[in-house]
C-alpha positions in Angstrom: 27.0 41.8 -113.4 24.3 43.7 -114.6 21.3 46.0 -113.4 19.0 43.8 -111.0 16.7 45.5 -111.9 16.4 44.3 -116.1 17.4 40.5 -114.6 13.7 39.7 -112.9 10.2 40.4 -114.4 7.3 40.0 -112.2 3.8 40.1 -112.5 0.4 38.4 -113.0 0.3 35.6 -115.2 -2.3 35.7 -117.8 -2.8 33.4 -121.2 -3.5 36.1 -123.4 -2.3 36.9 -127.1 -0.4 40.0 -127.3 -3.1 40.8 -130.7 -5.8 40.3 -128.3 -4.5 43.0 -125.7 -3.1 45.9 -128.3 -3.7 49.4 -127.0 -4.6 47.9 -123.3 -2.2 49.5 -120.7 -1.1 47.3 -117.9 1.2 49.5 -115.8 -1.1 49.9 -112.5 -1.6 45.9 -112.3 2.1 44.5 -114.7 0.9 41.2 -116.1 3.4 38.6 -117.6 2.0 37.3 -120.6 1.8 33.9 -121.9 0.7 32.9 -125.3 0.9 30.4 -127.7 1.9 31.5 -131.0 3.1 35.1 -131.8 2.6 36.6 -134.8 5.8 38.6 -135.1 4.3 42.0 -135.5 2.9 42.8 -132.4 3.4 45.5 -129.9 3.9 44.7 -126.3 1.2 46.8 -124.5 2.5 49.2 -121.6 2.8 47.6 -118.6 3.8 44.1 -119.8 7.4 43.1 -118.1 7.4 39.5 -119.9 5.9 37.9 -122.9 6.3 34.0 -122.6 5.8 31.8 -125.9 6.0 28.4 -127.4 6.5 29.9 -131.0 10.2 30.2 -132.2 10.8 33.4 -132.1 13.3 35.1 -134.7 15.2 37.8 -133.3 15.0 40.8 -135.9 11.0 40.1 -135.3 9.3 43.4 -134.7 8.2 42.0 -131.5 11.7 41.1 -130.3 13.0 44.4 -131.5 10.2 45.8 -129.3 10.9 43.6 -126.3 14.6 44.6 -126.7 13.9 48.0 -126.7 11.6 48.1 -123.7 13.5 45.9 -121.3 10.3 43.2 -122.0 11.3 40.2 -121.5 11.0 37.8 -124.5 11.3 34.0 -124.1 10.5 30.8 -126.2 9.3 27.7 -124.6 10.3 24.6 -126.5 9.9 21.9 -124.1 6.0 20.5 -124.2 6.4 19.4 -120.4 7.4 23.0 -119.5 4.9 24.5 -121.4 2.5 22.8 -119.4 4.2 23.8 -116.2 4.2 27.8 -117.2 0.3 27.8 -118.8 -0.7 25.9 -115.3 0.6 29.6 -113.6 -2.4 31.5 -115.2 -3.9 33.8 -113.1 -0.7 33.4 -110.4 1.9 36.2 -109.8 5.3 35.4 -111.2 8.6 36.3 -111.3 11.2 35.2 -113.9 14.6 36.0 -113.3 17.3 35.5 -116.3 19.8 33.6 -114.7 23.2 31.3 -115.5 23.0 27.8 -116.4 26.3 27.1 -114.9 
């Protein structure tokens, strides 16, 4: 069910904050980003297929807007164990793929 194509963001892993990266333009090399805290009104720089957090994110956010209306995918990261397991990627490439817990 779906497009394929809006279920799996790949890329280059890097620990960056999306404030830190504003006006950069990732399209030739797309990066997944991973970063700590988010401060709600960022925008995702071109070129960025994920932006992975451990901040709650609230969904009428700018940045969720933004994510929603670029395909970008926007996830939270609760769990301190997997945290640790998604920061120790930096630097890999990724792919994360949206997929059924049933």
């Amino acid at each position: 069910v779906g497009d394929a194509a809006l279920e799996t963001y790949a890329g280059v892993a890097k620990i960056e904050t999306l404030s830190e990266i504003q006006g950069e333009d990732f399209s030739s090399a797309p990066m997944v980003c991973f970063t700590e805290k988010l401060g709600g009104l960022e925008d995702i720089p071109a070129g960025v297929k994920a932006v992975v957090t451990k901040s709650p994110v609230d969904l009428l956010s700018h940045i969720a807007i933004r994510a929603r209306n670029t395909n970008v995918l926007l996830a939270s990261v609760a769990d301190d164990a997997l945290w640790a397991n998604v920061v120790a990627m930096n630097g890999e490439h990724v792919r994360c793929a949206i997929v059924d817990e049933a």
